[in-house]
C-alpha positions in Angstrom: 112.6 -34.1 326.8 112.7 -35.8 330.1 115.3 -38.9 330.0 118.5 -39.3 327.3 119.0 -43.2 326.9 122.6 -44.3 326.3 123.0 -48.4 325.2 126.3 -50.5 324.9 128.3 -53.6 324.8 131.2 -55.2 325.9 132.9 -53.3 329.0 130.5 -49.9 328.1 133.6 -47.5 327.5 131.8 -45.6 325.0 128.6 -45.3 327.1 130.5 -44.7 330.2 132.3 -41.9 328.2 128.9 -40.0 326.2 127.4 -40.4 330.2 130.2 -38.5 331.6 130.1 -35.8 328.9 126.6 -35.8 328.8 125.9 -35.2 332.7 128.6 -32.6 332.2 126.7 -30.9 329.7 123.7 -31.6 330.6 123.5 -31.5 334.5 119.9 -31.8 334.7 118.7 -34.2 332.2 117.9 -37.8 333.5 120.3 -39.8 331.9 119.3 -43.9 331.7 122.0 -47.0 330.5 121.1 -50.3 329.4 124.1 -52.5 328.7 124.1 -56.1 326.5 126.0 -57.4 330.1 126.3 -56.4 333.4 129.8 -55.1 332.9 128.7 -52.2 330.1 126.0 -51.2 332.6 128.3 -51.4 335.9 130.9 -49.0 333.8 128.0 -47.1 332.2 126.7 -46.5 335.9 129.8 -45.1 337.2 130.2 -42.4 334.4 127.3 -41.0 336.8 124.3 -42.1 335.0 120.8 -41.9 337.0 119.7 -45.3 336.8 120.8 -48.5 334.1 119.5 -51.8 333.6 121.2 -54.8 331.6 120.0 -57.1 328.4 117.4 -57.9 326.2 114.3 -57.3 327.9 115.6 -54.2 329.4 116.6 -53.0 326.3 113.7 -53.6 324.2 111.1 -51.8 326.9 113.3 -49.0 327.6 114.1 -48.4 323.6 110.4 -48.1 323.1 109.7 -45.3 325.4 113.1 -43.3 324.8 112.7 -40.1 323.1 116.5 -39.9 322.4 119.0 -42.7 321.9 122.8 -42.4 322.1 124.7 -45.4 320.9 127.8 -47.0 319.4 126.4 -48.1 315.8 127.0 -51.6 316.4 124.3 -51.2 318.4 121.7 -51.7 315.2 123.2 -54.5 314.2 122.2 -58.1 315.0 124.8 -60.0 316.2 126.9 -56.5 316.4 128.8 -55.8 318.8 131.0 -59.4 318.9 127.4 -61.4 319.1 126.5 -59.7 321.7 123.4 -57.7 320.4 120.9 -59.6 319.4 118.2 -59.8 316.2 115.5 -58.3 319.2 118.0 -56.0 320.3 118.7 -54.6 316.6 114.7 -54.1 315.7 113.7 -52.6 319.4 116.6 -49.6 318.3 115.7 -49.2 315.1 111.7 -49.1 315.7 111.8 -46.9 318.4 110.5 -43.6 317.7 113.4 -42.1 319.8 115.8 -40.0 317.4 119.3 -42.0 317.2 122.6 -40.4 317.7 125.3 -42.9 316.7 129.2 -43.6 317.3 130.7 -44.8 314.2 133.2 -47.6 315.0 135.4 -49.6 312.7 135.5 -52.6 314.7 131.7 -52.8 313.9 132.6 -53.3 310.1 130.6 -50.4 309.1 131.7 -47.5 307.5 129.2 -44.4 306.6 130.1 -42.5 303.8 130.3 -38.8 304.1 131.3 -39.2 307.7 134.6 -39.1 307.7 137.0 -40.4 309.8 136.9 -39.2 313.3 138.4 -40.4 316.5 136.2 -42.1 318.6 136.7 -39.4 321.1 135.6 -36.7 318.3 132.8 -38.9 317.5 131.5 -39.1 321.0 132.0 -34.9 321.7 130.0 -34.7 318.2 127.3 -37.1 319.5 127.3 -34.9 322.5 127.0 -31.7 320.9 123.7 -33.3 318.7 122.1 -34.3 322.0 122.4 -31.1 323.6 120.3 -29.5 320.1 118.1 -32.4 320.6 117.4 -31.6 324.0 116.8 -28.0 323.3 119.1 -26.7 325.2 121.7 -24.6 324.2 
């Protein structure tokens, strides 16, 4: 695996927090952002990420070459994410070939059953801890 791609929305807290925790876990890996708005890609940027880009063209193009794909679930969603993702945004995610780890969030209005009900902090080390398998590294 060469690059792990993280997306968000709104101010990018959970990005910026799965970048910090990923570059801690996984010094080496390249580690890409797009945000929906410059503001999720600013914050994404300063969790240390190697390079980030912002909205829907960005998105879509770097979605379709990812090979791993860490994201807030809202992300899937059109119109998720307060309106800010849109119908593009939604089908670029779900057809890319990349595997998808998700963040379950409540505010999204989505709840997966069987998945219990962790913290969004828990959530995040657990997303972690999946992309570390998926990079083959353990």
């Amino acid at each position: 695996m060469r690059e792990i791609l993280v997306l968000d929305a709104q101010g990018g807290g959970i990005g910026r927090q799965l970048v910090e925790q990923l570059k801690r876990e996984l010094p080496a890996m390249h580690v890409a952002v797009v945000g929906t708005n410059a503001a999720a890609t600013a914050a994404m940027l300063k969790g240390g990420a190697d390079r980030g880009a912002t909205g829907e063209n960005a998105l879509c193009v770097c979605a379709a070459r990812a090979e791993l794909i860490l994201a807030p679930i809202g992300m899937l969603l059109a119109d998720g994410m307060m309106g800010e993702v849109t119908s593009a945004m939604a089908v670029a995610i779900g057809r890319s070939p990349a595997r998808k780890i998700l963040i379950p969030s409540p505010r999204c209005g989505v709840q997966v059953a069987g998945g219990g009900a962790l913290s969004t902090s828990a959530a995040i080390a657990a997303a972690v801890r999946l992309a570390v398998e998926a990079a083959g590294i353990s």
